[in-house]
LODRENKE-507253 format. One line per 8 residues: number of its first residue (from 1); their letters; for each residue x, y, z of N, C-alpha, C, O. Coordinates in Angstrom, 3 decimals, decimal comma. Layout:
NUM> A> X:Y:Z:X:Y:Z:X:Y:Z:X:Y:Z  ...
//
This chain:
1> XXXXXXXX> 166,160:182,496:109,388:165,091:181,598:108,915:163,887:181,633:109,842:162,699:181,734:109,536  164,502:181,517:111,155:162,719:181,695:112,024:162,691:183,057:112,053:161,792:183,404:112,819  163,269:184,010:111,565:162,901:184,974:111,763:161,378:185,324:110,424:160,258:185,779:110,655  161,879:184,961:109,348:161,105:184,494:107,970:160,042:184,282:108,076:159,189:185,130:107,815  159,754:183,049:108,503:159,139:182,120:108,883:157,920:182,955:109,702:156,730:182,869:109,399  158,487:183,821:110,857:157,458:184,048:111,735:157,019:185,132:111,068:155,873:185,467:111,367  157,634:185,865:110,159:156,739:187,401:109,195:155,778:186,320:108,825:154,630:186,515:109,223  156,066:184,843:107,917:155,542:184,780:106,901:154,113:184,038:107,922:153,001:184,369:107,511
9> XXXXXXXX> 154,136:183,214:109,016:152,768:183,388:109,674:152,171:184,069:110,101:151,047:183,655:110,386  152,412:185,176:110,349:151,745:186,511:110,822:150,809:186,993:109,848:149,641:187,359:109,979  151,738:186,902:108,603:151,111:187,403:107,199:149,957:186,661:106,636:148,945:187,226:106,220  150,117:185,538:106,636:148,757:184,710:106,770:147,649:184,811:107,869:146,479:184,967:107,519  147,932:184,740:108,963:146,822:185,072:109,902:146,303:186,526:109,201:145,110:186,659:108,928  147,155:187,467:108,964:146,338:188,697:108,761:145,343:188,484:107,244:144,373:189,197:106,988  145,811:187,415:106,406:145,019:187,629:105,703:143,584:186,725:105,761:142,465:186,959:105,307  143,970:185,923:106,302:142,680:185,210:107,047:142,021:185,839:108,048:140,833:185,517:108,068
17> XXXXXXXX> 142,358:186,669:108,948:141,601:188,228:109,526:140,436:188,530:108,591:139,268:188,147:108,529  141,169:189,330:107,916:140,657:189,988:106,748:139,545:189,439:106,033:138,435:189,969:105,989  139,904:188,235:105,405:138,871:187,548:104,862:137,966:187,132:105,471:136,796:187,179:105,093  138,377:186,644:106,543:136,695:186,372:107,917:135,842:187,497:108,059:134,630:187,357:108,224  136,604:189,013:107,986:135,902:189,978:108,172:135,191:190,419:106,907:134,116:191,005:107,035  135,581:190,243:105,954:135,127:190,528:104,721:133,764:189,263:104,879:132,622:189,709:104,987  133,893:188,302:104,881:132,828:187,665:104,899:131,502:187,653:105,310:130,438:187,306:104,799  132,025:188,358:106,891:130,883:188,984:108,064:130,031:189,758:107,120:128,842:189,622:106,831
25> XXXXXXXX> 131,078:190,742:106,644:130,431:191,959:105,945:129,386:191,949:104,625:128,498:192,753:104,342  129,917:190,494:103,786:128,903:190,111:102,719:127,631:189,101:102,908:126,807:188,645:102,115  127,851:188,948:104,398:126,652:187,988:104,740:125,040:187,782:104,403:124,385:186,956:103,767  124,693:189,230:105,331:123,410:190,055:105,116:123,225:189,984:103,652:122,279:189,321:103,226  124,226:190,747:102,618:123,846:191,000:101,086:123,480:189,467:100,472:122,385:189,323:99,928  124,276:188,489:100,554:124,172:187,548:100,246:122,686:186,745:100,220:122,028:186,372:99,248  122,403:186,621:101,723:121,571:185,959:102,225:120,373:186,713:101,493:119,710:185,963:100,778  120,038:187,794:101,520:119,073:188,644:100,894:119,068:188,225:99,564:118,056:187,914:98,937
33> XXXXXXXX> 120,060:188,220:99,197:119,792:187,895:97,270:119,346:186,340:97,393:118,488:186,077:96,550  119,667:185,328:98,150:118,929:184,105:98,068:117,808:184,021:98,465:117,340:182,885:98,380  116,962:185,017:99,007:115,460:185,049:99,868:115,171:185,403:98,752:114,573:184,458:98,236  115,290:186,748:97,624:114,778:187,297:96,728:114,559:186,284:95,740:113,431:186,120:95,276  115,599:185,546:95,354:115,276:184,229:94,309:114,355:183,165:94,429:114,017:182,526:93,433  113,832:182,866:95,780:113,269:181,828:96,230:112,275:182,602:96,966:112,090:181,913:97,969  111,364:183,855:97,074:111,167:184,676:97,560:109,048:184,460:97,462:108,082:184,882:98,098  109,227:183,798:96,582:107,566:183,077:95,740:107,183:183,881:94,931:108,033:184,558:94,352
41> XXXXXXXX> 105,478:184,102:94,569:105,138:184,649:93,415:105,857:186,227:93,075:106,259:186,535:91,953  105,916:187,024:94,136:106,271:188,278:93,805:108,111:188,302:92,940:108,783:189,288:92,640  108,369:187,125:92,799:109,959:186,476:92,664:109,928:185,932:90,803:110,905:185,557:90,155  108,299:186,076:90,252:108,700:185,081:88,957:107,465:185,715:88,272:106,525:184,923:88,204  107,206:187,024:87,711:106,665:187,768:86,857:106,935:187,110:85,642:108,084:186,857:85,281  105,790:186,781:84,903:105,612:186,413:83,355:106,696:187,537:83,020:106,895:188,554:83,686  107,540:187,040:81,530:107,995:187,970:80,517:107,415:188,075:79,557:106,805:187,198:78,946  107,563:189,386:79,261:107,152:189,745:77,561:105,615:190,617:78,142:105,378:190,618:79,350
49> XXXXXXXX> 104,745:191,254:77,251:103,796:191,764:76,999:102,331:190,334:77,557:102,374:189,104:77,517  101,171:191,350:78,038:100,042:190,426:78,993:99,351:191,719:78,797:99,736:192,869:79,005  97,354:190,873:77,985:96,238:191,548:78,455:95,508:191,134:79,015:95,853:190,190:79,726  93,933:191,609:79,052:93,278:191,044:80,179:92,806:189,445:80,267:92,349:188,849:81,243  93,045:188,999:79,050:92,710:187,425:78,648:93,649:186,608:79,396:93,199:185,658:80,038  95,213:186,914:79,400:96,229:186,422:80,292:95,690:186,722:81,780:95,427:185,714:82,435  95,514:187,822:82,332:95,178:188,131:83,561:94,036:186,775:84,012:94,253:186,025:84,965  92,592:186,660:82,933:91,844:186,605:83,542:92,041:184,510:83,667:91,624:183,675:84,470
57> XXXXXXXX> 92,849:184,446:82,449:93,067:183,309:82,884:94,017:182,458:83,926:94,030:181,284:84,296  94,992:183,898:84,284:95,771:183,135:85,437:94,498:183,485:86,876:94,460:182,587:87,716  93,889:184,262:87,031:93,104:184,583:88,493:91,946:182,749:88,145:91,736:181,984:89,086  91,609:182,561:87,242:90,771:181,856:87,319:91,023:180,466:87,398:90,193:179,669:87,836  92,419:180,077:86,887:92,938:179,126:87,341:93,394:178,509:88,445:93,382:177,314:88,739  93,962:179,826:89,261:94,851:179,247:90,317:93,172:178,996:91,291:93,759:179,163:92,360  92,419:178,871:91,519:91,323:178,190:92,468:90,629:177,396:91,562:89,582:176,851:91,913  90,990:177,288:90,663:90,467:175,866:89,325:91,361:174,631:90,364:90,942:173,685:91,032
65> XXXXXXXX> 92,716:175,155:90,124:94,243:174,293:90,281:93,461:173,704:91,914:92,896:172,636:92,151  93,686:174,717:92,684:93,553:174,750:93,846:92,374:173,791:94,280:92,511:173,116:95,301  91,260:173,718:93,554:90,106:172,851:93,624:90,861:171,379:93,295:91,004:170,553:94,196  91,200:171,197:92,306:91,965:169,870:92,273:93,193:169,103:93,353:93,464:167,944:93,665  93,677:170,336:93,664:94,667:169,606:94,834:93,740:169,226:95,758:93,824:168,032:96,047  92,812:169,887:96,369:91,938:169,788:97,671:91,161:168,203:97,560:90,902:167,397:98,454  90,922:168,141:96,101:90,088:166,754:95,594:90,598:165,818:95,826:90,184:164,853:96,468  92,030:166,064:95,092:93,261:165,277:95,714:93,671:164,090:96,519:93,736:162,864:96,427
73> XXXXXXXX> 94,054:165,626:97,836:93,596:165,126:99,176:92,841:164,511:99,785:93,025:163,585:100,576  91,549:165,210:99,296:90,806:163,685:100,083:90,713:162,265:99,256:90,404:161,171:99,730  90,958:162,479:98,306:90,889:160,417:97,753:91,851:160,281:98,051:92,006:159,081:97,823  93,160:160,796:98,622:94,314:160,748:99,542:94,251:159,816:100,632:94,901:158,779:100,772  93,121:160,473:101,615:92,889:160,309:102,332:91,850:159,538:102,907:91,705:159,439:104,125  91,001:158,899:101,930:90,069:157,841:101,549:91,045:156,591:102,051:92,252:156,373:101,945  89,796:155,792:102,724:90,607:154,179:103,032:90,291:153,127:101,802:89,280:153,210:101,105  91,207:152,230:101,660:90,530:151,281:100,491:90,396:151,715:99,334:89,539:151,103:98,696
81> XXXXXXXX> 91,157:152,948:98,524:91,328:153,204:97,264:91,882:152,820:96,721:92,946:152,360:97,135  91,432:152,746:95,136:92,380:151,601:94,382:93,666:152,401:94,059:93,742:153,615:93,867  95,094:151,087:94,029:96,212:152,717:94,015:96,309:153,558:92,903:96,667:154,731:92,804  95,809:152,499:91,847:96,416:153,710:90,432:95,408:154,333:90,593:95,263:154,501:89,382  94,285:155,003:91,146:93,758:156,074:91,305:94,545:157,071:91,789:94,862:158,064:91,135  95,105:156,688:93,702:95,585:157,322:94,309:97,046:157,784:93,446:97,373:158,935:93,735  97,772:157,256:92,668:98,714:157,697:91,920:98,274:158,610:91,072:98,953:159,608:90,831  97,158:158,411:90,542:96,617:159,902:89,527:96,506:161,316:90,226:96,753:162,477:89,897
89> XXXXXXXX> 95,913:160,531:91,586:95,958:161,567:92,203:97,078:162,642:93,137:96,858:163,789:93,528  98,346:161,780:93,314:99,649:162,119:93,385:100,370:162,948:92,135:101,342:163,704:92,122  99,763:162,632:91,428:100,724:163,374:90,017:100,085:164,717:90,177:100,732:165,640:90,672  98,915:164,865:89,805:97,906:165,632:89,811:98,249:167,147:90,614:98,349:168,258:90,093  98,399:166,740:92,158:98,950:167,493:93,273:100,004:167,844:92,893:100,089:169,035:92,596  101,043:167,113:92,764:102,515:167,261:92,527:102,811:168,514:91,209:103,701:169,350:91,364  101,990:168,490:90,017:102,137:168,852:89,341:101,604:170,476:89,607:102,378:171,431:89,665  100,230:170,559:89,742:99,129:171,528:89,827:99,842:172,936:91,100:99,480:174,111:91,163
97> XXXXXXXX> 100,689:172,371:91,771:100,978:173,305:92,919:102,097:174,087:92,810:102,199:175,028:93,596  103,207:173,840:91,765:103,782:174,758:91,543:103,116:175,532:90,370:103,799:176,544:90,215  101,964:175,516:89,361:101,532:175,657:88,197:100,639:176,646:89,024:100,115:177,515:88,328  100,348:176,695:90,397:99,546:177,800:90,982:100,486:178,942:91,702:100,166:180,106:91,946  101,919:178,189:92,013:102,905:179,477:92,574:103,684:180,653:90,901:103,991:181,833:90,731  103,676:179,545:90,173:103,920:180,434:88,825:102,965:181,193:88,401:103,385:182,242:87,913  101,730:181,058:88,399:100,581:181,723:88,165:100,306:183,043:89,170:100,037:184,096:88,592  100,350:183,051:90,460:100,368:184,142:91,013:101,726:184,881:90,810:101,856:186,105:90,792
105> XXXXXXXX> 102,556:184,109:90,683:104,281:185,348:90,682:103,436:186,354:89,276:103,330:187,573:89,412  102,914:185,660:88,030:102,792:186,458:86,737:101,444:187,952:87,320:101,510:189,176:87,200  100,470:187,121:87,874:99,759:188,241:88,621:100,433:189,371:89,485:100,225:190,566:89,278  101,275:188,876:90,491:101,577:190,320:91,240:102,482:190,703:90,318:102,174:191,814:89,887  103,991:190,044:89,559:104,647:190,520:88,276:103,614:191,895:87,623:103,993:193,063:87,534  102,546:191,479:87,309:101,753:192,491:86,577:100,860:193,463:86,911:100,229:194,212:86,165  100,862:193,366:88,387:100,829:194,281:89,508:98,779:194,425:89,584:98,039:195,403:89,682  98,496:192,856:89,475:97,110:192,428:89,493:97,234:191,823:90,795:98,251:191,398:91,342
113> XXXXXXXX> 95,742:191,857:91,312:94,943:190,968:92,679:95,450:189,694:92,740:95,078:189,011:91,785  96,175:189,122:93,528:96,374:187,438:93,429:95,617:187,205:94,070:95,484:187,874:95,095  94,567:185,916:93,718:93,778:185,099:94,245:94,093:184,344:95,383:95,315:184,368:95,240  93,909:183,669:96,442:94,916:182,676:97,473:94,751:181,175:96,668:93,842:180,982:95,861  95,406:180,515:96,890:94,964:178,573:96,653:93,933:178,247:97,282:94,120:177,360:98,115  93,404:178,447:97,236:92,006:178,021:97,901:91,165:177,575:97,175:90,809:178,416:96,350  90,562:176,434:97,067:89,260:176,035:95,847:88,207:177,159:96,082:88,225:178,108:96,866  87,290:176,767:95,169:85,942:177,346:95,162:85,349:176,160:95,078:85,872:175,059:94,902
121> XXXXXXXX> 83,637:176,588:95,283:82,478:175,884:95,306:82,272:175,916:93,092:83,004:176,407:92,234  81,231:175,309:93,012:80,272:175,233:91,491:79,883:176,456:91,238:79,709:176,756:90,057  79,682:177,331:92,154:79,438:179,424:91,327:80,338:179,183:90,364:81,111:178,341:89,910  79,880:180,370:90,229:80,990:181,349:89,020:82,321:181,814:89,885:82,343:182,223:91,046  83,357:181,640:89,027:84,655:181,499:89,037:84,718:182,937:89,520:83,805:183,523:88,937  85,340:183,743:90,279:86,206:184,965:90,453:87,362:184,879:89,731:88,258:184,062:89,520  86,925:186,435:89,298:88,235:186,961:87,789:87,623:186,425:86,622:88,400:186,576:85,680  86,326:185,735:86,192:85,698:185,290:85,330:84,641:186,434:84,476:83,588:186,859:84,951
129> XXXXXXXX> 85,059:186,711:83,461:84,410:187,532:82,728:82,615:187,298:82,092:82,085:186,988:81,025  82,333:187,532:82,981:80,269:186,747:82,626:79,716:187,429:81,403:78,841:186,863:80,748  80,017:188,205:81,177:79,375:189,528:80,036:78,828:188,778:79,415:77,766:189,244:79,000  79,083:187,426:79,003:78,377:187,183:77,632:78,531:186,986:76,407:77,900:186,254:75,645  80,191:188,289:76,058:80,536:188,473:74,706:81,766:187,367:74,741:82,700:187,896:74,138  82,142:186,090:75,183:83,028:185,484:75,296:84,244:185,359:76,003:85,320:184,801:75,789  83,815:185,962:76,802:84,337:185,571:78,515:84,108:184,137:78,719:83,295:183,443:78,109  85,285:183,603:80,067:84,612:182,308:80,704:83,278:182,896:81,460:83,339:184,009:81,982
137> XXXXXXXX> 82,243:182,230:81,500:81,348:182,021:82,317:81,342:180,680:83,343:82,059:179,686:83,223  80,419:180,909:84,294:79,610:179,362:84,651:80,810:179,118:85,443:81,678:179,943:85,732  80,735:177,472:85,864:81,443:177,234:86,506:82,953:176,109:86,259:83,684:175,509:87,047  82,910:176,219:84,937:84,196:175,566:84,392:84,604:174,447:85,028:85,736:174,418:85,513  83,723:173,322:85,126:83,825:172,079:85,626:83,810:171,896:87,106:83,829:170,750:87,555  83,781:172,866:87,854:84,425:173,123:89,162:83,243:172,110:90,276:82,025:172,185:90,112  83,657:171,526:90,985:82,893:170,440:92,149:81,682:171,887:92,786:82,124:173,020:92,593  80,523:171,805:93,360:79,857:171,765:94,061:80,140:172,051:95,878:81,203:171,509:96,181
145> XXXXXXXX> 79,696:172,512:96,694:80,422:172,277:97,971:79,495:170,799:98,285:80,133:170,015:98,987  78,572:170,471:98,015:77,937:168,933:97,933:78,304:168,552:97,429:78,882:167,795:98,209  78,844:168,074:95,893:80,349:167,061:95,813:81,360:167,080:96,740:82,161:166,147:96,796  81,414:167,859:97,342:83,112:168,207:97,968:82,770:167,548:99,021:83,586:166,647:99,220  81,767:167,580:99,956:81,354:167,012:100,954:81,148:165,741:100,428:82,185:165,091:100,563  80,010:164,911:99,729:80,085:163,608:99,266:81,249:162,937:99,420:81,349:161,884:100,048  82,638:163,822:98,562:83,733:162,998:98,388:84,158:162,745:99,455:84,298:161,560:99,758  84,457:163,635:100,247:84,999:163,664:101,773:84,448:162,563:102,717:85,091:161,997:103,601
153> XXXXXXXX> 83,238:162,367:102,406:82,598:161,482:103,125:82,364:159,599:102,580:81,792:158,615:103,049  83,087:159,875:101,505:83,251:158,635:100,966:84,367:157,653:101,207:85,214:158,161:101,942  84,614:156,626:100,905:85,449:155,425:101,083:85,638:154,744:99,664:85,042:155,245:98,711  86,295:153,826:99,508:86,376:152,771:99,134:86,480:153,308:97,310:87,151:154,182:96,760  85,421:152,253:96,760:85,526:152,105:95,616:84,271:153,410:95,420:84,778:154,311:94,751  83,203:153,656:95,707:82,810:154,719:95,796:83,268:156,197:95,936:82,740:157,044:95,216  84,310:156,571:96,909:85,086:157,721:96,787:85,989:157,522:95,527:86,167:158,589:94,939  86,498:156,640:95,056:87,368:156,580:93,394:86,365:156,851:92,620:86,571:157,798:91,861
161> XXXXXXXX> 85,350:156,351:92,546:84,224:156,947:91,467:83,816:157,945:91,569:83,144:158,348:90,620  83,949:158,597:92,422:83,290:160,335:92,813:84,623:161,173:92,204:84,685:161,897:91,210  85,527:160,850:93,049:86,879:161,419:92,489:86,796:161,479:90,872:86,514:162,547:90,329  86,999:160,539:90,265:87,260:160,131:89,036:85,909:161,061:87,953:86,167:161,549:86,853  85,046:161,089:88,373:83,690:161,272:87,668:84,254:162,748:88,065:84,520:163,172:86,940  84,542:163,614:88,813:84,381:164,845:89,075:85,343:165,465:88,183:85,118:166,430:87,453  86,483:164,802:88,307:88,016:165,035:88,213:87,435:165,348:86,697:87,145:166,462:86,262  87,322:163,862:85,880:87,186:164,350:84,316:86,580:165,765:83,787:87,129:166,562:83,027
169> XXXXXXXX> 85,149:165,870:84,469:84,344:167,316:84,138:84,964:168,247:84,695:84,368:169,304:84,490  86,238:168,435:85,549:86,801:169,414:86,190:88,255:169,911:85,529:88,760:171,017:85,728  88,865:168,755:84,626:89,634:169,295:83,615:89,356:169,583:82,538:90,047:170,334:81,850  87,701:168,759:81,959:87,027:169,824:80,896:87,066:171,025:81,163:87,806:171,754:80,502  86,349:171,494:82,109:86,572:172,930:82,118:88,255:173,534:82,069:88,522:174,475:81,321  89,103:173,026:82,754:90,257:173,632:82,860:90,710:173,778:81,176:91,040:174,812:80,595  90,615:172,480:80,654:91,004:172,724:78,887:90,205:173,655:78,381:90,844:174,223:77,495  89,112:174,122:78,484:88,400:175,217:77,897:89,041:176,534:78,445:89,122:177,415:77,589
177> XXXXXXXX> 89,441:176,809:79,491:89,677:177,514:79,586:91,110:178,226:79,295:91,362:179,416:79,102  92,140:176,847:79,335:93,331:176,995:78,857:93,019:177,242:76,775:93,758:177,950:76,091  92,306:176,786:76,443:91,979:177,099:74,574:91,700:178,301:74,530:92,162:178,967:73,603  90,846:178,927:75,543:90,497:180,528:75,854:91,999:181,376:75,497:92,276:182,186:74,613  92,769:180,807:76,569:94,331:181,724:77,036:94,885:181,388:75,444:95,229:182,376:74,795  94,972:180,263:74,890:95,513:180,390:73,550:95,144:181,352:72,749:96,068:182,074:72,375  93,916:181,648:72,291:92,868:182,034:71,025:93,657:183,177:71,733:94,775:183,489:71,323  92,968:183,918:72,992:92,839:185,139:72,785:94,044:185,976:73,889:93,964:187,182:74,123
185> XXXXXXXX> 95,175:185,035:74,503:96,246:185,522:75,386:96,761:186,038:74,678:96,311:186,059:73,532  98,252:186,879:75,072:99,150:187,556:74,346:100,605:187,121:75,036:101,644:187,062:74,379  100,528:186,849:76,339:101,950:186,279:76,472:102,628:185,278:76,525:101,930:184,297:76,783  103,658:185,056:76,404:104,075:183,858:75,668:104,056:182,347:77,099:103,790:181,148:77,189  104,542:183,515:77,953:104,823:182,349:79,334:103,212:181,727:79,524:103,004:180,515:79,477  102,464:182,413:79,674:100,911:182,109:79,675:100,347:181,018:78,711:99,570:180,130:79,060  100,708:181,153:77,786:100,262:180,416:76,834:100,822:178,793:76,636:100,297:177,687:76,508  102,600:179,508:76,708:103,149:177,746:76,877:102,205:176,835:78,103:101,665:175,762:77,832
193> XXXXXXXX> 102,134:177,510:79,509:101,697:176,822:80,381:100,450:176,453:79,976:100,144:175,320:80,347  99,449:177,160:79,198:98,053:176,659:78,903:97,869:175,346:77,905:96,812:174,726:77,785  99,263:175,009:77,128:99,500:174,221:76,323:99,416:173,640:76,880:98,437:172,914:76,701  100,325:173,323:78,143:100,674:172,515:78,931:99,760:171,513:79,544:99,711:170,294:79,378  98,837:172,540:80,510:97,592:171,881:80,894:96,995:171,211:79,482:96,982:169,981:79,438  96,729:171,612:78,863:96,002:170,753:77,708:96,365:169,554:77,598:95,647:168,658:78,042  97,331:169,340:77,098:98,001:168,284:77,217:98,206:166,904:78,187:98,083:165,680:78,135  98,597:167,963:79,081:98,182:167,014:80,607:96,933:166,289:80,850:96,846:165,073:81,021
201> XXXXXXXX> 96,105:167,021:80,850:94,958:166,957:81,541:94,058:166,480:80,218:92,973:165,957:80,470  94,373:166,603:79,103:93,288:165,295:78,050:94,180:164,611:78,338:93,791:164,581:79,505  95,540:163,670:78,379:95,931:162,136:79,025:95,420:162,003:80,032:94,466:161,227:79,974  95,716:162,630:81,479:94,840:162,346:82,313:93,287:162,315:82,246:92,810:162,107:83,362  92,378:162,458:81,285:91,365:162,374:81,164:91,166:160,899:80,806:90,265:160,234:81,317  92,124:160,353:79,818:91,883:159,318:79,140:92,432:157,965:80,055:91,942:156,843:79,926  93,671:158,339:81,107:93,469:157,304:82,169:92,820:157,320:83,170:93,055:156,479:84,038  91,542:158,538:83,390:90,711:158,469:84,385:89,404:158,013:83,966:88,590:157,659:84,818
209> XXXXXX> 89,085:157,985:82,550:88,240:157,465:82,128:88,101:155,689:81,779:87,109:154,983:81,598  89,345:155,429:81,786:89,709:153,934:81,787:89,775:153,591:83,385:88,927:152,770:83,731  90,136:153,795:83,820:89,921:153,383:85,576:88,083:153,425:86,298:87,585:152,825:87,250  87,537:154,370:85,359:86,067:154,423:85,573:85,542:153,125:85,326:85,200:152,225:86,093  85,559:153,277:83,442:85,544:151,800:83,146:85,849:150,363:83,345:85,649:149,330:82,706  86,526:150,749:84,706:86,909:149,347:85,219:87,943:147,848:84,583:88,051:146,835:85,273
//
């Protein structure tokens, strides 16, 4: 019986050997396939078929998006704001920043220029088609670097009104440009998300326009 006994612990240690070593050995592979999944834009390529209308509306968005988080931030960071502003402006962020990491994965996916998050000034948009023949032009609601400064430099009930007043003309443009990606996109992931914004961003229009109104 102890003779039994001692095969039969031996036999276990060896297979717990084994399996520790086997483990060592799948580590590296492992760990790699979880970096690749969580890896960012180069990790989440649009599916299905994309022309230049999809292209031009993801490059022109993600520093649309990017302009709004930055706006954000500072009525964030404003003293004495009223909160359901600052809550608009929490959603806003919250929402807009993964809607700019999905947007570049579909760009490098399609083996196009990704833009960085970075706002722009009131110019003309980069990746914006000016021609004329129905391209976005102009500046698609986008703040000014003198709004941007104003806001920054504001407080109170004044920085909510700058915010608020900008914000509305700054998702006009974004809905125009998301109706653009409808009419004339071709892929499907592109398009749901342009729905999306639409949607969003006329409600948020309509409780930023009631908070104006006081």
């Amino acid at each position: 019986m102890l003779r039994q006994l001692a095969l039969t612990v031996a036999a276990l240690a060896t297979a717990v050997t084994l399996t520790a070593c086997g483990g060592d050995d799948s580590t590296p592979t492992d760990t790699a396939a979880s970096r690749d999944a969580t890896a960012g834009p180069t990790s989440t390529p649009a599916s299905g078929p994309h022309n230049d209308a999809d292209v031009m509306f993801a490059t022109g968005m993600i520093p649309h998006h990017a302009q709004a988080i930055e706006m954000s931030e500072l009525i964030l960071a404003a003293d004495d704001v009223d909160p359901a502003v600052t809550e608009v402006a929490r959603q806003m962020k919250a929402a807009q920043g993964p809607e700019i990491e999905q947007m570049q994965g579909w760009l490098a996916g399609w083996g196009e220029e990704v833009p960085p998050a970075t706002g722009t000034d009131g110019g003309e948009m980069a990746g914006m088609d000016h021609s004329g023949d129905g391209g976005m032009g102009g500046n698609m609601g986008l703040m000014s670097e003198e709004d941007m400064a104003a806001l920054a430099d504001a407080q109170g009930a004044e920085a909510a009104d700058l915010f608020l007043a900008g914000m509305v003309v700054h998702h006009e443009g974004a809905i125009e440009m998301a109706r653009q990606e409808l009419a004339e996109g071709a892929n499907a992931d592109a398009k749901e998300l342009a729905e999306a914004i639409i949607e969003a961003q006329e409600s948020e229009i309509a409780t930023m326009t009631e908070l104006l109104a006081g």
